[in-house]
MARVO-951573 format. One record per residue (C-alpha): residue in one letter; x, y, z. Coordinates in steps of 0.05 Angstrom, whole numbers, plus 5000, padded with zeros to 4 digits. Example, Ala and Ser with C-alpha at 12.3 -4.5 7.8 and 13.67 -1.06 7.14 Angstrom:
BEGIN
+-----+------+------+------+
: res :   c1 :   c2 :   c3 :
+-----+------+------+------+
:   a : 5246 : 4910 : 5156 :
:   s : 5273 : 4979 : 5143 :
+-----+------+------+------+
// end
This chain:
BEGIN
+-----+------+------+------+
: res :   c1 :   c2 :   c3 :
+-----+------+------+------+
:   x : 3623 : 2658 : 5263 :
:   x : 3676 : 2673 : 5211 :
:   x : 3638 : 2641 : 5147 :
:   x : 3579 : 2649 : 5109 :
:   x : 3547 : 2584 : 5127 :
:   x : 3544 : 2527 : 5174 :
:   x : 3528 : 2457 : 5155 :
:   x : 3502 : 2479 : 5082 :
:   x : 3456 : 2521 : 5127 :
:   x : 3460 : 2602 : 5095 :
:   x : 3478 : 2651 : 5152 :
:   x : 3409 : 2688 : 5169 :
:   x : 3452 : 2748 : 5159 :
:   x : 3486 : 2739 : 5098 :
:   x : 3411 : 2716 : 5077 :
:   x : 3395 : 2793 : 5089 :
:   x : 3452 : 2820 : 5064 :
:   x : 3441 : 2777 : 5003 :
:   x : 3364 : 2804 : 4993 :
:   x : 3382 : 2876 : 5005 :
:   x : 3443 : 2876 : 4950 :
:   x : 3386 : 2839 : 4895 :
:   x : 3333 : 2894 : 4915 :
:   x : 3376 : 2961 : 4928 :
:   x : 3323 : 2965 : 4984 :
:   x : 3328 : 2966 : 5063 :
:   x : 3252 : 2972 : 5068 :
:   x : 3246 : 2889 : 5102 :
:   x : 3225 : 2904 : 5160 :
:   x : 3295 : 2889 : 5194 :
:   x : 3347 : 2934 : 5224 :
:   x : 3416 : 2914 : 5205 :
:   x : 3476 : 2948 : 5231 :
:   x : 3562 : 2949 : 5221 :
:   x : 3598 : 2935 : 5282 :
:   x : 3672 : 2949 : 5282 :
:   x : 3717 : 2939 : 5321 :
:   x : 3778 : 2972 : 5343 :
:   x : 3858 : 2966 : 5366 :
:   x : 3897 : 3012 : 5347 :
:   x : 3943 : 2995 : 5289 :
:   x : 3895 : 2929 : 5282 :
:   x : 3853 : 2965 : 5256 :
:   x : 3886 : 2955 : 5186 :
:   x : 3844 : 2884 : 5195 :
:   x : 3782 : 2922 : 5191 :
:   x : 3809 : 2976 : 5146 :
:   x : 3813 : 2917 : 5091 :
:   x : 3747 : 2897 : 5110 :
:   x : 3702 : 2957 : 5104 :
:   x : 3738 : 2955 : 5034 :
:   x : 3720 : 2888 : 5024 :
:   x : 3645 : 2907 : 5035 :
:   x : 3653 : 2963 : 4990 :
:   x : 3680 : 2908 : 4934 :
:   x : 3619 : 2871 : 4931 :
:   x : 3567 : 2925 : 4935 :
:   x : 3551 : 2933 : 4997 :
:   x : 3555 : 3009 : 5024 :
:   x : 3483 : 3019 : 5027 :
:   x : 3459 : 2954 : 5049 :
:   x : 3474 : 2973 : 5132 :
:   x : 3422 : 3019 : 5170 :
:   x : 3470 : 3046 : 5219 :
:   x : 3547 : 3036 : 5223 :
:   x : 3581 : 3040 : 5305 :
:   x : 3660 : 3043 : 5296 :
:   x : 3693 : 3032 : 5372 :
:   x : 3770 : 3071 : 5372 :
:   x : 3797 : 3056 : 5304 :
:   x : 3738 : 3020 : 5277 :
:   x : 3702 : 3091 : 5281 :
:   x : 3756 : 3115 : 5233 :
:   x : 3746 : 3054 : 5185 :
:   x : 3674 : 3076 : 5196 :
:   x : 3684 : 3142 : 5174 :
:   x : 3716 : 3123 : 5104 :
:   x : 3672 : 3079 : 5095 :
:   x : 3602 : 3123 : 5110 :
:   x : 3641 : 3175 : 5068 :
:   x : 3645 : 3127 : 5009 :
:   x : 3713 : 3125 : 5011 :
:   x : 3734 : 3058 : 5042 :
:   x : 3789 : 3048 : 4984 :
:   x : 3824 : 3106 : 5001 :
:   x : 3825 : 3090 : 5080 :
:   x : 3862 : 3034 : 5065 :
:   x : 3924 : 3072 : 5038 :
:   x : 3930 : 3110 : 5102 :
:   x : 3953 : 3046 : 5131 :
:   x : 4013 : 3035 : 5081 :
:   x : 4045 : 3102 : 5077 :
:   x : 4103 : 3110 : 5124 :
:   x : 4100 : 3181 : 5129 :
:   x : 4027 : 3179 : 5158 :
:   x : 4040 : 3121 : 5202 :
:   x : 4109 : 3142 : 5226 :
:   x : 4080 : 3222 : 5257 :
:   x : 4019 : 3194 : 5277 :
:   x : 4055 : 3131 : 5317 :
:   x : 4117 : 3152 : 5360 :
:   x : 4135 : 3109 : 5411 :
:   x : 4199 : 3163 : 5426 :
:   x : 4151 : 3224 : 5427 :
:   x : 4137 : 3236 : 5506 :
:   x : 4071 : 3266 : 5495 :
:   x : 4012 : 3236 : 5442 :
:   x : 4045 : 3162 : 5430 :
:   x : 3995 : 3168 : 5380 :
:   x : 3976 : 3233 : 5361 :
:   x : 3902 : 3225 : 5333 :
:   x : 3892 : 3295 : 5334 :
:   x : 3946 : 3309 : 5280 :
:   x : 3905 : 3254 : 5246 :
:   x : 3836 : 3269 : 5243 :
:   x : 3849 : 3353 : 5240 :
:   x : 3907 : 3354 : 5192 :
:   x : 3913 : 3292 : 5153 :
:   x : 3842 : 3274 : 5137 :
:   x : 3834 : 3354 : 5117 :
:   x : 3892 : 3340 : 5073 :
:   x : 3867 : 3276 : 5040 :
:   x : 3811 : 3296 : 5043 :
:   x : 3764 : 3257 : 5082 :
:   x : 3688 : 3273 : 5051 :
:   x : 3658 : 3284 : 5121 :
:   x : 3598 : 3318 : 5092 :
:   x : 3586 : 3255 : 5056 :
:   x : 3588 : 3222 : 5125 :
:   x : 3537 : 3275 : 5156 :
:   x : 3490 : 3265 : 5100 :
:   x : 3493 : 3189 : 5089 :
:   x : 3424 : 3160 : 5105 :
:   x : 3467 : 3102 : 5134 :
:   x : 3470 : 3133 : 5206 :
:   x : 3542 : 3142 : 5237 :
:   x : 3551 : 3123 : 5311 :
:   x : 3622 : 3131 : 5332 :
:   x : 3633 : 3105 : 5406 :
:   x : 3668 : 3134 : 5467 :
:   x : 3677 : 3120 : 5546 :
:   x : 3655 : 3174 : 5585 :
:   x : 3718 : 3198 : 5627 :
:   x : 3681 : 3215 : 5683 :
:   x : 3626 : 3152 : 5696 :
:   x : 3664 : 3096 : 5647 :
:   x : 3601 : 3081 : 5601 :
:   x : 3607 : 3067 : 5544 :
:   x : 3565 : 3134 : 5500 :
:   x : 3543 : 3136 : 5428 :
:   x : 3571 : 3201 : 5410 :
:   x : 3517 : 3216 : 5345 :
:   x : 3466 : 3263 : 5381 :
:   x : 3532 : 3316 : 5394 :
:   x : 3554 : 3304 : 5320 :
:   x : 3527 : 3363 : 5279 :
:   x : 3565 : 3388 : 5233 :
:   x : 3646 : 3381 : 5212 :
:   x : 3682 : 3411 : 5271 :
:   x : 3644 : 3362 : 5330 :
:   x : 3647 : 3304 : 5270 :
:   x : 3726 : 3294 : 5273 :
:   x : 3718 : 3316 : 5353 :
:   x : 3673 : 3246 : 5355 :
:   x : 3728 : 3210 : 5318 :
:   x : 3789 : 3239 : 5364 :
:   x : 3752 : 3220 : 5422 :
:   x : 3727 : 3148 : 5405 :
:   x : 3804 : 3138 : 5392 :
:   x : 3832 : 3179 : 5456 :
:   x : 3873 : 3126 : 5491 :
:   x : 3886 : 3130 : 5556 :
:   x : 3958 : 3155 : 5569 :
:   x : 3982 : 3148 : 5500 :
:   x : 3942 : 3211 : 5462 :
:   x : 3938 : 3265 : 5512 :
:   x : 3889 : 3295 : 5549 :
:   x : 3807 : 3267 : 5544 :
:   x : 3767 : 3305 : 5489 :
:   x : 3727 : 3362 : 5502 :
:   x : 3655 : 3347 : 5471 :
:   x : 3580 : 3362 : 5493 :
:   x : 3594 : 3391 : 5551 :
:   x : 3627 : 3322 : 5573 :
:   x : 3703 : 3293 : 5562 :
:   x : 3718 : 3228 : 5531 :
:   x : 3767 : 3170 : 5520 :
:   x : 3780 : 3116 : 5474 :
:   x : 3714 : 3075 : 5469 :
:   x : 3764 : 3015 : 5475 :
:   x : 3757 : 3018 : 5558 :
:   x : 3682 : 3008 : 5563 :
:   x : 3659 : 2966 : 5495 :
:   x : 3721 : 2949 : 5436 :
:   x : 3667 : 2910 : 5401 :
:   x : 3603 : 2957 : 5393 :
:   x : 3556 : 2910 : 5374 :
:   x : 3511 : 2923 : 5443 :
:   x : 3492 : 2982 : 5434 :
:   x : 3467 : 2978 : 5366 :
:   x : 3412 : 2917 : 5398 :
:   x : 3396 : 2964 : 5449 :
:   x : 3383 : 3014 : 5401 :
:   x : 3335 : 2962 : 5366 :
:   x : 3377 : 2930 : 5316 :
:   x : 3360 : 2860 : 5290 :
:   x : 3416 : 2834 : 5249 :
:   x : 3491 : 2859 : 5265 :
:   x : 3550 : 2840 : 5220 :
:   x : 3617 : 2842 : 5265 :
:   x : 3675 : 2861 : 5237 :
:   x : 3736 : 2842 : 5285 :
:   x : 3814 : 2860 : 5284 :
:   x : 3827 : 2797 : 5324 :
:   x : 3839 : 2736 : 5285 :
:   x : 3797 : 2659 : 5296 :
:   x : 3818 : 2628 : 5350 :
:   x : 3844 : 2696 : 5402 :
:   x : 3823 : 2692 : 5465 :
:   x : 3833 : 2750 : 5513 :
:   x : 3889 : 2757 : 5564 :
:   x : 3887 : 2802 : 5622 :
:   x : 3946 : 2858 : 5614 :
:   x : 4014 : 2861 : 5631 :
:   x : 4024 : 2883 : 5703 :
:   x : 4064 : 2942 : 5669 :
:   x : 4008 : 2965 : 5629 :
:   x : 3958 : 2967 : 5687 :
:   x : 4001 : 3003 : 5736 :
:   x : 4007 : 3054 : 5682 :
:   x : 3944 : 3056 : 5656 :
:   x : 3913 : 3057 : 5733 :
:   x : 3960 : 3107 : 5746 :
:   x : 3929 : 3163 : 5689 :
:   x : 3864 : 3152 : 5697 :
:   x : 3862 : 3159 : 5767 :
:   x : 3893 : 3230 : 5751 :
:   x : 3852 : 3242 : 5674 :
:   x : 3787 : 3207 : 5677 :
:   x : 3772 : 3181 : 5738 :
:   x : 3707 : 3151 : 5725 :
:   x : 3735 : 3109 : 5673 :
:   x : 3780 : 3068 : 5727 :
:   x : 3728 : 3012 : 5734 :
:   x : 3714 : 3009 : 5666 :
:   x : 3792 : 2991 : 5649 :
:   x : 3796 : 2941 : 5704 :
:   x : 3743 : 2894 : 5684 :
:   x : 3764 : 2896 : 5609 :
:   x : 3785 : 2830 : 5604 :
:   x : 3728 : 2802 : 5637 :
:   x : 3685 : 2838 : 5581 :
:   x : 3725 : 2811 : 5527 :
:   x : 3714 : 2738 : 5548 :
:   x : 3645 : 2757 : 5565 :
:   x : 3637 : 2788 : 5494 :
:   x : 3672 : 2734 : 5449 :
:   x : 3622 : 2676 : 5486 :
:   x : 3558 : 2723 : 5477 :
:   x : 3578 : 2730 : 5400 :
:   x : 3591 : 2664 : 5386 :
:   x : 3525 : 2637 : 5405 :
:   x : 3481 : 2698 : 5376 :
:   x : 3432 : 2675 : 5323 :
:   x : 3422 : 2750 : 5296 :
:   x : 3495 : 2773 : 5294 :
:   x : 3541 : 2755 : 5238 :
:   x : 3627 : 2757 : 5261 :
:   x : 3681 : 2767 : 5207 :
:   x : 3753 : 2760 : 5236 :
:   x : 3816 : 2756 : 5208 :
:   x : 3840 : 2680 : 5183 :
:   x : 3875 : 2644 : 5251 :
:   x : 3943 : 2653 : 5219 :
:   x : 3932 : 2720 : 5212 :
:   x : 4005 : 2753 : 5232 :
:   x : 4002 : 2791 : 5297 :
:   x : 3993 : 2859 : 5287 :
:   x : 4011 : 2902 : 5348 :
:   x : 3971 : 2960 : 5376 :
:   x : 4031 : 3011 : 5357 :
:   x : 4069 : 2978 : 5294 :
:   x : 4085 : 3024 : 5245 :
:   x : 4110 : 2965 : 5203 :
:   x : 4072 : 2981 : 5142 :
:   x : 4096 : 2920 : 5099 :
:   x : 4057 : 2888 : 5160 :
:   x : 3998 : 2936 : 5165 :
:   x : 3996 : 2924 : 5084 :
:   x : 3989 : 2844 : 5095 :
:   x : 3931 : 2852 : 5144 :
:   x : 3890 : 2900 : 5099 :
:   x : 3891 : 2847 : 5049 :
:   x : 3870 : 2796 : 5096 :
:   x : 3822 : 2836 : 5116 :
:   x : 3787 : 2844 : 5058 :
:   x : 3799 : 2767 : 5035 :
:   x : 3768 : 2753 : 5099 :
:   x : 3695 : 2788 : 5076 :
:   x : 3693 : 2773 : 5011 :
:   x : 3708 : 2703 : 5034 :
:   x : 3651 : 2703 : 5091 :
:   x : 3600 : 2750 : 5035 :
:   x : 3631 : 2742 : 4963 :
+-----+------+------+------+
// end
């Protein structure tokens, strides 16, 4: 669902969302959690959106907040109270063109240089994000067995904070070698769920609001042969375990778009259906620009 309401009936989500802004109280009884997802340099959608949320008061209404690949980085600003600035990122050419190089033969996307050197530069508050009582739950896919892991119980301090956030956005072939963390090594969360909204219900949350990078109306395609020869081709070598997980992604994104649309207890925001395309790697910031403020048109439109 990409509005508030259906035939003049009030979303049961927005209903909560509504009571929790009037009381400046998450003592109800419910459980209400941000899902986000990722895709790369989509993630400007959802950029514009956390902002949105932000706009209209909402930072404190969510119990926990899962952010899947770039969605965890949205999550981040956002946790850190600081979901205006992470917008910015997204328009400045000099961020987007070292961390996006499609002629660089190593780290495509270098989320390393990033996390370590540009959010220290900005800075992001990530002690802010440690201390929120708004839990942070940034997602990964285990290299070795392709599950898909909430990475908060090896998030402790600063250090293993933007180690969470390189490895939720590690993508396979395009950003190096898996992360290191916990004893464990990780890749983008993208493989084994790009919409984290089931693992916040199986960690007992009643109410999920959705916040998607693809626009009304998508509907998954498998890859190009290109991209799965490739793909195939690293993790086989990198992270084994996370073969199976990559083959049947499609099948999960079909499966996950019919299992939204027909949950009672989850509320989806998406970009509007003529929403530009936005490709994974643009760097296009004019572009990247446009879908931040769709982005947050789209939530206050669905909330305002």
């Amino acid at each position: 669902m990409a509005a508030g309401a259906t035939f003049g009936l009030v979303h049961p989500v927005l209903e909560l969302l509504r009571h929790r802004l009037a009381t400046g109280s998450r003592d109800d009884g419910r459980r209400l959690a941000l899902a986000i997802e990722g895709g790369g340099s989509r993630g400007a959608f959802a950029g514009g959106m956390v902002a949105g949320l932000d706009d209209l008061g909402l930072a404190n209404a969510f119990d926990a907040v899962y952010g899947a690949s770039a969605g965890a980085l949205n999550g981040a600003w956002f946790l850190g109270g600081q979901a205006q600035v992470g917008t910015i990122g997204w328009s400045d050419p000099t961020i987007m063109r070292r961390v996006t190089n499609p002629w660089r033969l190593r780290r495509v996307v270098d989320t390393e240089h990033l996390v370590q050197v540009v959010y220290e530069a900005v800075p992001m508050d990530f002690a802010a994000i440690l201390a929120n009582p708004t839990t942070f739950h940034p997602m990964a896919t285990d290299a070795d067995t392709g599950a898909a892991v909430d990475l908060r119980p090896y998030v402790v301090d600063q250090r293993t904070l933007q180690l969470a956030l390189r490895a939720s956005t590690g993508l396979p072939l395009l950003s190096g070698r898996p992360v290191p963390l916990g004893g464990r090594r990780w890749v983008d969360a993208g493989l084994a769920e790009a919409i984290p909204f089931r693992t916040p219900i199986a960690d007992g949350a009643t109410d999920v609001v959705v916040l998607r990078t693809r626009p009304v109306g998508w509907s998954a395609v498998p890859p190009s042969r290109l991209e799965t020869v490739l793909v195939s081709r690293y993790l086989r070598r990198a992270a084994p375990g996370a073969l199976a997980a990559w083959e049947s992604r499609h099948t999960r994104q079909l499966a996950d778009d019919a299992d939204l649309a027909g949950h009672a207890s989850i509320l989806e925001i998406r970009p509007p259906a003529d929403s530009p395309e936005v490709p994974r790697l643009t760097r296009d910031t004019v572009l990247l620009r446009r879908a931040v403020r769709l982005g947050r048109e789209a939530v206050h439109a669905a909330l305002g």
